[in-house]
C-alpha positions in Angstrom: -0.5 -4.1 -16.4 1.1 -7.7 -15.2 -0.1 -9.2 -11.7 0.6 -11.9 -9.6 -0.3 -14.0 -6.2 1.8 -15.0 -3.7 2.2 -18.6 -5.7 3.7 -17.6 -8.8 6.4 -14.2 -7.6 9.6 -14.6 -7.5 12.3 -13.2 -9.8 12.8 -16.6 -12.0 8.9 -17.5 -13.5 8.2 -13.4 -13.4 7.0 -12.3 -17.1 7.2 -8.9 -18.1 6.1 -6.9 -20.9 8.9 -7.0 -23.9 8.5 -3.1 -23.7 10.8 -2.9 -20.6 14.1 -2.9 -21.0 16.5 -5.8 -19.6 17.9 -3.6 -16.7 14.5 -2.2 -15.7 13.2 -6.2 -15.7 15.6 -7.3 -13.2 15.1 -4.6 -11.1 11.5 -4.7 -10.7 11.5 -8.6 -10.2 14.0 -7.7 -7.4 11.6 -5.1 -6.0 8.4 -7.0 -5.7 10.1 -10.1 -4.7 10.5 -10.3 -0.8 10.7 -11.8 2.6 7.1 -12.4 3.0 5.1 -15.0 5.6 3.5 -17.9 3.6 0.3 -17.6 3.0 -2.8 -19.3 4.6 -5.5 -20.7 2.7 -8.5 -21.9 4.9 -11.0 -24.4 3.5 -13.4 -22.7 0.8 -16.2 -24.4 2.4 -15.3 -22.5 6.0 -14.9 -19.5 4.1 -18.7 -19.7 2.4 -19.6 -20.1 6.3 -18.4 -16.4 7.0 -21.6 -14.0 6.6 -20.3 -10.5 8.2 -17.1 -9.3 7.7 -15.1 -6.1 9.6 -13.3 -4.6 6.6 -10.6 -3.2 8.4 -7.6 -0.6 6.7 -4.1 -0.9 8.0 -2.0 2.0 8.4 -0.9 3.5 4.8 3.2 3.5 4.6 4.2 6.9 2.3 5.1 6.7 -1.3 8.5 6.0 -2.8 9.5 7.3 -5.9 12.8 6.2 -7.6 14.3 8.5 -8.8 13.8 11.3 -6.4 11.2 13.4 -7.9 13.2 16.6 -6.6 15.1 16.0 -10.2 12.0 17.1 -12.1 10.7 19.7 -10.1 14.3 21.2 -9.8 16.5 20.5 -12.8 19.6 21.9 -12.1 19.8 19.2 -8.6 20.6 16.7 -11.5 23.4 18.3 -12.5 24.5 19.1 -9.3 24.1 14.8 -9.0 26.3 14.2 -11.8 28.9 16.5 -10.9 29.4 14.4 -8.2 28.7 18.2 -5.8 27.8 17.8 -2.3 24.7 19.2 -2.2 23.0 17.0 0.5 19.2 17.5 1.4 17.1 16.5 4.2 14.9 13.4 3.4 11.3 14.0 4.5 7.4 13.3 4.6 5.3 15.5 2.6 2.0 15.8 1.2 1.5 16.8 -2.5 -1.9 19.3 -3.2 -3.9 16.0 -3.8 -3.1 14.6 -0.1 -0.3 11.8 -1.7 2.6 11.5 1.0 6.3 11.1 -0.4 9.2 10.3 1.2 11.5 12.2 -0.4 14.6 14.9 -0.8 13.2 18.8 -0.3 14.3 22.0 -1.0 14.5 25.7 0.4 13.4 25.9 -3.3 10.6 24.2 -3.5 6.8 25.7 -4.8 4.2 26.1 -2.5 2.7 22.8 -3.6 4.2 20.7 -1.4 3.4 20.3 2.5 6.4 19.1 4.9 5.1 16.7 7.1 5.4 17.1 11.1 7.2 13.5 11.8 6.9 14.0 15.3 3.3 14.2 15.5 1.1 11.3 15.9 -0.9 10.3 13.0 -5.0 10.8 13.4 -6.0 7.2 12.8 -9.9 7.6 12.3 -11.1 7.6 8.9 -13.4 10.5 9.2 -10.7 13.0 10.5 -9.0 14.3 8.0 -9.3 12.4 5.1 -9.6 15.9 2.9 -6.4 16.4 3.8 -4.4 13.1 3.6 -5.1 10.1 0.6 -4.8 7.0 2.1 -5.0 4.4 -0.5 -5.6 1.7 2.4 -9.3 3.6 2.6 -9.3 3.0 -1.2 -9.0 -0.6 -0.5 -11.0 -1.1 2.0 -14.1 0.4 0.3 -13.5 -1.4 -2.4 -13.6 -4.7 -1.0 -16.5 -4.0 0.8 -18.0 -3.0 -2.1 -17.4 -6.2 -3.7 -18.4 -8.7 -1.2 -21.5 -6.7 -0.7 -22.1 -7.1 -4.1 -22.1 -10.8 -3.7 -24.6 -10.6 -0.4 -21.9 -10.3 2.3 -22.6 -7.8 5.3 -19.7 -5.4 6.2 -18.7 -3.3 8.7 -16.4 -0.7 7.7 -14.4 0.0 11.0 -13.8 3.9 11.9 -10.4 3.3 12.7 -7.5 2.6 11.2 -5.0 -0.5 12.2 -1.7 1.3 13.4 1.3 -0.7 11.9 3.4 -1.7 14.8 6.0 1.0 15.2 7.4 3.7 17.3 6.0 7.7 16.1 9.6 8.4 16.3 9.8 5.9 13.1 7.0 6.9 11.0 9.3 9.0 9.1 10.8 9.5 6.0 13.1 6.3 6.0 11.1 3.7 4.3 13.0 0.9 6.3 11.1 2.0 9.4 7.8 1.5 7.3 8.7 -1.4 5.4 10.0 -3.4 8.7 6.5 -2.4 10.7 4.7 -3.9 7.7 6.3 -7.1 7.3 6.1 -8.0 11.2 2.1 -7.0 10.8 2.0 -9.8 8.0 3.6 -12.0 9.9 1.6 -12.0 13.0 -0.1 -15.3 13.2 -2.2 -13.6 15.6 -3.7 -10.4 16.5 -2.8 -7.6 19.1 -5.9 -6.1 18.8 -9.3 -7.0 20.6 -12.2 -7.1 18.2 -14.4 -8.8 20.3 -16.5 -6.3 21.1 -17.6 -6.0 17.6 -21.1 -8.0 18.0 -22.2 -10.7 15.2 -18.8 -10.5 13.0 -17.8 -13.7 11.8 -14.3 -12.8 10.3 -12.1 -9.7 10.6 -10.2 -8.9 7.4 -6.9 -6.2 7.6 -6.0 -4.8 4.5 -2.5 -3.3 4.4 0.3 -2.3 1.3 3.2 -3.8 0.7 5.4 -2.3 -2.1 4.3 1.3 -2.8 6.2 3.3 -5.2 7.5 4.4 -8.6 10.2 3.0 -10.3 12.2 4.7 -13.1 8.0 6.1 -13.6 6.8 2.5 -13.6 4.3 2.3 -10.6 4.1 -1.1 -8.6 1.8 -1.7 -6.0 0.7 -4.7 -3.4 -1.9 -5.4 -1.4 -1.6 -7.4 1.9 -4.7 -9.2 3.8 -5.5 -11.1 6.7 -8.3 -12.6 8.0 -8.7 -13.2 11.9 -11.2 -14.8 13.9 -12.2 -12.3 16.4 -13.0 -14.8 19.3 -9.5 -16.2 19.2 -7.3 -13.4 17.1 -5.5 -16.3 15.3 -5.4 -15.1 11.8 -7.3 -18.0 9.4 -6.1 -16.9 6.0 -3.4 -14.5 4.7 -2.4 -13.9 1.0 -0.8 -11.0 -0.6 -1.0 -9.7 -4.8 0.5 -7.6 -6.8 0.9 -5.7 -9.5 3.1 -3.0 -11.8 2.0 -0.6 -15.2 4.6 0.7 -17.1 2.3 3.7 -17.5 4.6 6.3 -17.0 3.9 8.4 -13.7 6.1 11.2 -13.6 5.6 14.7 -12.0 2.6 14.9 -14.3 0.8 12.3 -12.4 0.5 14.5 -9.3 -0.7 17.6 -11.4 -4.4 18.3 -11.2 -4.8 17.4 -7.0 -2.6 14.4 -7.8 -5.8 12.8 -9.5 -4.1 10.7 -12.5 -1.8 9.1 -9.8 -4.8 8.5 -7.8 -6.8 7.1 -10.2 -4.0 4.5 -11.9 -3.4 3.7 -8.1 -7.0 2.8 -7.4 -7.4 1.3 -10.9 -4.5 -1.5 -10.2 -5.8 -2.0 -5.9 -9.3 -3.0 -7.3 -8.0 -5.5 -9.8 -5.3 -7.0 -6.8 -8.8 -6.9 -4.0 -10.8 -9.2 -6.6 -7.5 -11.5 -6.4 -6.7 -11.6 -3.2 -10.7 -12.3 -1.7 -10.7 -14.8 -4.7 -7.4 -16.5 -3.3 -9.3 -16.6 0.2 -11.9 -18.7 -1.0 -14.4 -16.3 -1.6 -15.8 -17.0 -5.6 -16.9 -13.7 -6.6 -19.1 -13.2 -9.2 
């Protein structure tokens, strides 16, 4: 697995494992390297100050997978593909048997395993309603890091809610532009729209949001995004970003099983980026 913080990514001082080939380099140092807002590092001694934190989960964006994974649950697309036949599918949300949500190509053909997604509903944003059916790998995150600083004698608040990524419903569909647009402005916001003031005895509110999501040629990459606001005056006081890619293969295999192997290797990679990113913060965890 290779990581990296906001200092050190871009596609010139990016090291890869030699067992990628030349092509597959480039175009993962392309991927994970973006327009992002600089980051904001506050004063460690300020940070040591902080004693509760609201952990709270930004909106999850739905996985991409490159190539479609419609070519290994239905072979004979492929060849359609490489005949160059017009044999256009709609692009949509859905939701594998373990709760994973793909933007992706679907079929009259496909198994019962996959659930289309209703794009014009709303999404339910509080954490107890219907996490059965839906993974959200933001709710990963966000019990991880409060795990970890509660480990090192921080109180947190796990906020019911989710933070909904600036965008119209009409938009949270299957293009990823939509999704990738609505997390970039959240980023960027120097300041907060929402009100946490009501939250009594917080010191610090941290949002924890993805960036890049997906699967690439079966190499799986994934960022996390934080901020940390001052809920008196909303003006975010430190924001940093990591991220990370295996080249542990995660093919249609990966979401066999309830989609567990992919959940797992997700997980495994968000908990290594969390200890980064509250380290890049200022918080020294032990």
């Amino acid at each position: 697995m290779q990581t990296s913080s906001e200092p050190t990514v871009n596609a010139e001082n990016a090291v890869y494992q030699p067992i990628i080939n030349k092509n597959v380099a480039v175009a993962l140092a392309l991927l994970v390297n973006g327009c992002w807002a600089p980051a904001i590092k506050p004063p460690v001694s300020e940070i040591t100050k902080l004693s509760t934190i609201l952990v709270v989960p930004v909106e999850s964006p739905p996985l991409e997978i490159i190539p479609d994974p419609l070519e290994e649950r239905i072979p004979v697309y492929r060849h359609y593909r490489n005949m160059s036949v017009d044999f256009s599918l709609p692009k949509r949300l859905y939701r594998t048997s373990g709760g994973v949500i793909i933007a992706g190509l679907v079929s009259e053909d496909d198994d019962q395993d996959l659930t289309i997604q209703d794009e014009q509903t709303s999404p339910t944003l509080a954490i107890a309603a219907g996490s059965e059916l839906t993974w959200t790998p933001t709710l990963v995150l966000a019990q991880q890091t409060a795990t970890q600083l509660t480990e090192n004698n921080i109180k947190v608040i796990l906020n019911r809610y989710y933070y909904r990524l600036p965008m119209a419903d009409a938009d949270r569909n299957a293009q990823l532009t939509h999704w990738h647009d609505a997390i970039s402005e959240w980023y960027g916001q120097n300041v907060t729209a929402v009100d946490y003031q009501h939250y009594a005895g917080i010191d610090a509110v941290l949002e924890l949001g993805f960036g890049n999501y997906r699967v690439f040629e079966g190499q799986t990459s994934v960022q996390v995004l934080m901020k940390l606001i001052d809920p008196h005056t909303r003006q975010v006081i430190a924001r940093t970003r990591a991220e990370t890619f295996t080249v542990e293969r995660a093919g249609q295999a990966a979401f066999n099983r309830d989609s567990e192997p992919f959940k797992q290797l997700v997980s495994e990679m968000s908990l290594h980026l969390v200890k980064q990113g509250l380290n890049d913060i200022g918080w020294r965890l032990q």
